[in-house]
N, C-alpha and C positions, 0 to 999 in steps of 0.2 A: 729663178733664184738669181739673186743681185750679187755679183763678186766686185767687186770693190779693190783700186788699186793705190798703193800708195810708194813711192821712190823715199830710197833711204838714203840720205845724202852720206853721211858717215862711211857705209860699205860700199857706194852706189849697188845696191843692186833694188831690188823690188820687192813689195810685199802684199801679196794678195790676200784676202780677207772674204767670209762667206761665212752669212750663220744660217745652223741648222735648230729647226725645232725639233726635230725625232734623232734621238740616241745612236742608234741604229746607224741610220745613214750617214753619219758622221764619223762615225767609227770604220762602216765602209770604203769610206775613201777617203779617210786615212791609208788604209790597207792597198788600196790599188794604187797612192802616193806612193808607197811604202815600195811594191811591186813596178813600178815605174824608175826603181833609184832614187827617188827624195829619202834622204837622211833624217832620221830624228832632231837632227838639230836646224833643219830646213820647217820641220813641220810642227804648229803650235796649236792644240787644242783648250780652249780654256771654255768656261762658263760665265754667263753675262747677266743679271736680271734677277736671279734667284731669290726666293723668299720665303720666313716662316711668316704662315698664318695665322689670325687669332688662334686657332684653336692647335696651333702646336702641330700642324703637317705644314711637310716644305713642300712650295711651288716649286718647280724647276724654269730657271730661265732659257732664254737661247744658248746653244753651243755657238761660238766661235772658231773657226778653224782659217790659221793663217798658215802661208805659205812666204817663204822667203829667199829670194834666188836670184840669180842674174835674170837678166830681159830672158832670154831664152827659155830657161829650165819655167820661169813665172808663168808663160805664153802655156808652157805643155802641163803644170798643173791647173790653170785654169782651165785646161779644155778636160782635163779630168776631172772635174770638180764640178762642169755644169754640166 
């Protein structure tokens, strides 16, 4: 799994990035973020991809899960994360 970094100039701090295909494990470590100290406002789940079908069912695309934090705290959710 590719975690992906990016610096925000604006707050300096960092913003790590990791898509999941399965629900699930996404949601998982959110929770273990969660249990770690990452704050809700540190932690960003969105959906990427999604689509309806001709025939009127939704695909699901990738989950998105970012992280955003000084150098420090980024370092210790990307190792919870991979």
């Amino acid at each position: 799994m590719e975690v992906l970094w990016e610096h925000v100039e604006v707050t300096q701090s960092e913003r790590i990035q990791c898509e999941f295909s399965d629900r699930g494990k996404a949601e998982d470590v959110v929770a273990r973020l969660h249990n770690a100290g990452f704050r809700d406002d540190e932690i960003s789940l969105s959906t990427r991809g999604g689509q309806t079908l001709a025939d009127g069912t939704f695909a699901p695309g990738a989950l998105v899960l970012s992280v955003t934090a000084d150098a420090l705290r980024a370092r210790e959710a990307e190792r919870i994360i991979s």
